[in-house]
N, C-alpha and C positions, 0 to 999 in steps of 0.2 A: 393706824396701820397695824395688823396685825401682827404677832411678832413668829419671827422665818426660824426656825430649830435650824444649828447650825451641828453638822457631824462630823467628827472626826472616822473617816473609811481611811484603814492602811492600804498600801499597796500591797501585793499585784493588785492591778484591774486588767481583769482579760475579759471585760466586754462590756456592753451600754449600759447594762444591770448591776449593780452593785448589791449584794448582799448586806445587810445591817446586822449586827452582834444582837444575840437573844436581851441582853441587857439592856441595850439601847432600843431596841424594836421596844420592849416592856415600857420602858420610861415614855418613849412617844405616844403610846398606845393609852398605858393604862393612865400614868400622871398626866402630860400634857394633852390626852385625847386627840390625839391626831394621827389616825387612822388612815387618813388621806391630806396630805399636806406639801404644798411649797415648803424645801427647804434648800439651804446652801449645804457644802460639804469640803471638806481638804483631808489629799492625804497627806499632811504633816507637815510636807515637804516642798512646799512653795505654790502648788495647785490649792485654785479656789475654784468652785463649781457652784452654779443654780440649777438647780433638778427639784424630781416630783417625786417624794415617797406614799409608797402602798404596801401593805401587807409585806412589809420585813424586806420590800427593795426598793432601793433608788435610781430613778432613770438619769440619768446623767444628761445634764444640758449644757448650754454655754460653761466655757473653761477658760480662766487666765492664770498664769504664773504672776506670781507675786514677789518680788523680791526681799531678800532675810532683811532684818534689819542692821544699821550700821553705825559704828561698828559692833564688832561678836564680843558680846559682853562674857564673862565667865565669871558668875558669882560663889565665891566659895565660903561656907559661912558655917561660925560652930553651932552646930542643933541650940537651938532655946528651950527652954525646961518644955514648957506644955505641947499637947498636939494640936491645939487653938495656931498657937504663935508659929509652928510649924509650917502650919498650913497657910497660914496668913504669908511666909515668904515664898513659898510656892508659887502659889495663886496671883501675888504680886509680880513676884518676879516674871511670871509666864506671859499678863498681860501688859506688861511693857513692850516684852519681845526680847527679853535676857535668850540669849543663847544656851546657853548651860548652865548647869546646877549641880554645886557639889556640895554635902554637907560634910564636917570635920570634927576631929574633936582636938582638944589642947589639952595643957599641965592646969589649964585655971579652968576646965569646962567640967561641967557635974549633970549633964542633961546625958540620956543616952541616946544614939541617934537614931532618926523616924525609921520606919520600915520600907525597904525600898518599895514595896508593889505602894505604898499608899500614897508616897511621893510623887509617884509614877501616875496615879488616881487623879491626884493632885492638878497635875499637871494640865492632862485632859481636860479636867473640865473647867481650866479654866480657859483653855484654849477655845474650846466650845464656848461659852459664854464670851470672849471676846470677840468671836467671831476673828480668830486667829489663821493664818495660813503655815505658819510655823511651831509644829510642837518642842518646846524646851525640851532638851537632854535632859535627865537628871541620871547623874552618874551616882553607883555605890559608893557611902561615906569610908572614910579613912581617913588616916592622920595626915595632919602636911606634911610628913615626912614621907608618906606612902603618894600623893595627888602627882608626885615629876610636876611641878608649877614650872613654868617658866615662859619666858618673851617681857612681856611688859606687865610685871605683875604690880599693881597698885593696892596698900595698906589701910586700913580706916583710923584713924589716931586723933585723938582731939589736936595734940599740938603738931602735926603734920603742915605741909602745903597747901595751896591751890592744886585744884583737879585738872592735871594736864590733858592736853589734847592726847586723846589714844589710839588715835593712826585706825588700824581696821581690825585688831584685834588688842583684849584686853583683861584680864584676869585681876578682879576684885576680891581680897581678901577680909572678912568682918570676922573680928575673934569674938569671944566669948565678953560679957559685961567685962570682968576683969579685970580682959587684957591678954596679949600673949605672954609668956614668960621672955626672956631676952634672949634665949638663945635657939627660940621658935622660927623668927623672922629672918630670913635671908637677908645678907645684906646689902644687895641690888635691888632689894624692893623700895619702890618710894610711898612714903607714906605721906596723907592723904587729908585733909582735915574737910568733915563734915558742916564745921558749924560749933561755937563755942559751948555749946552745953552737949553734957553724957545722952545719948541716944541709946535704947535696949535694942538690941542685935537686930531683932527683924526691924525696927528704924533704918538703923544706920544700913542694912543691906539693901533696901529696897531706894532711897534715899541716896546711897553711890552710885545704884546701876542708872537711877535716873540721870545723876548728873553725869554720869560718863558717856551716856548715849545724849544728851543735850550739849555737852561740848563738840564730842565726835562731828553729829550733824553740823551743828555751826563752823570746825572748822573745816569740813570737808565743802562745804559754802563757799568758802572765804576763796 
């Protein structure tokens, strides 16, 4: 089977036509050659669609909502040195279906943090390539002192806990290699154990949100 280019079109849609971004028309066009193509499409926001693109527009066909996933992960996590490993939490995080994306910095962090539009870049494609119906937030970095965290905010720590159930929302903290300093962490957060060996930050982030969204599911099961 062929493979379908899946688009991210933002809303408004004021009509059966959708307009395509000169960037993204280029990419279909000139890279993928598809000129005239089946493709899916979402705006972002829980709509998925099958339509028919041509020359820079897409007819809009069958439409379903999609439901977010559960529960709303919030990964907030200290930049990692390179922009490889950067992007690698991104891109991770988005085709899981993380809710949100904050980067941070700390007293033990020496990386400086990514550029929001590239985050942002990020982001997109890799919603596109999962064939996503929900685009991850990524919020502008800042200090945890500056993010207002709060509800049930969960720690990554080797010597922590079990990953509790996170009800339908859930804000995951990953410091720096490290470590946070001691007087970083609030002390209603519960921390959180991975797994007995040191994991490098994009591990341990991508690694938490999976287990948080595979407990969630199960216990919202039960």
């Amino acid at each position: 089977m062929a493979h379908v280019p899946h688009l991210l079109l933002p809303r408004p849609w004021a009509a059966e036509l959708l307009e395509v971004a000169a960037a993204t028309r280029s990419h279909l066009e000139t890279v993928l050659r598809r000129a005239d193509s089946a493709v899916t499409y979402t705006d972002g926001n829980g709509t998925f669609g099958s339509g028919c693109y041509h020359a820079g527009i897409v007819e809009r066909g069958e439409e379903t909502d999609v439901a977010a996933s559960s529960p709303a992960v919030t990964l907030v996590v200290a930049a990692p040195h390179s922009s490889d490993r950067q992007r690698f939490v991104v891109e991770k995080a988005a085709e899981l279906g993380v809710t949100e994306l904050a980067w941070t910095t700390s007293k033990h962090s020496q990386a400086r943090l990514p550029q929001h539009r590239k985050s942002e870049a990020w982001a997109v494609s890799a919603l596109e390539q999962s064939r996503g119906s929900h685009l991850m937030v990524v919020r502008e970095g800042a200090g945890l002192d500056r993010l207002g965290l709060g509800g049930l905010v969960l720690l990554c720590d080797r010597d922590g806990g079990p990953m509790p159930a996170p009800g339908e929302r859930v804000t995951i903290v990953v410091g720096p290699e490290g470590g946070l300093a001691d007087d970083e962490a609030a002390p209603d957060w519960i921390r959180v154990s991975l797994g007995p060996t040191i994991l490098r930050t994009e591990t341990a982030a991508i690694v938490a949100a999976a287990m948080a969204l595979a407990v969630g599911r199960a216990a919202s099961r039960d």
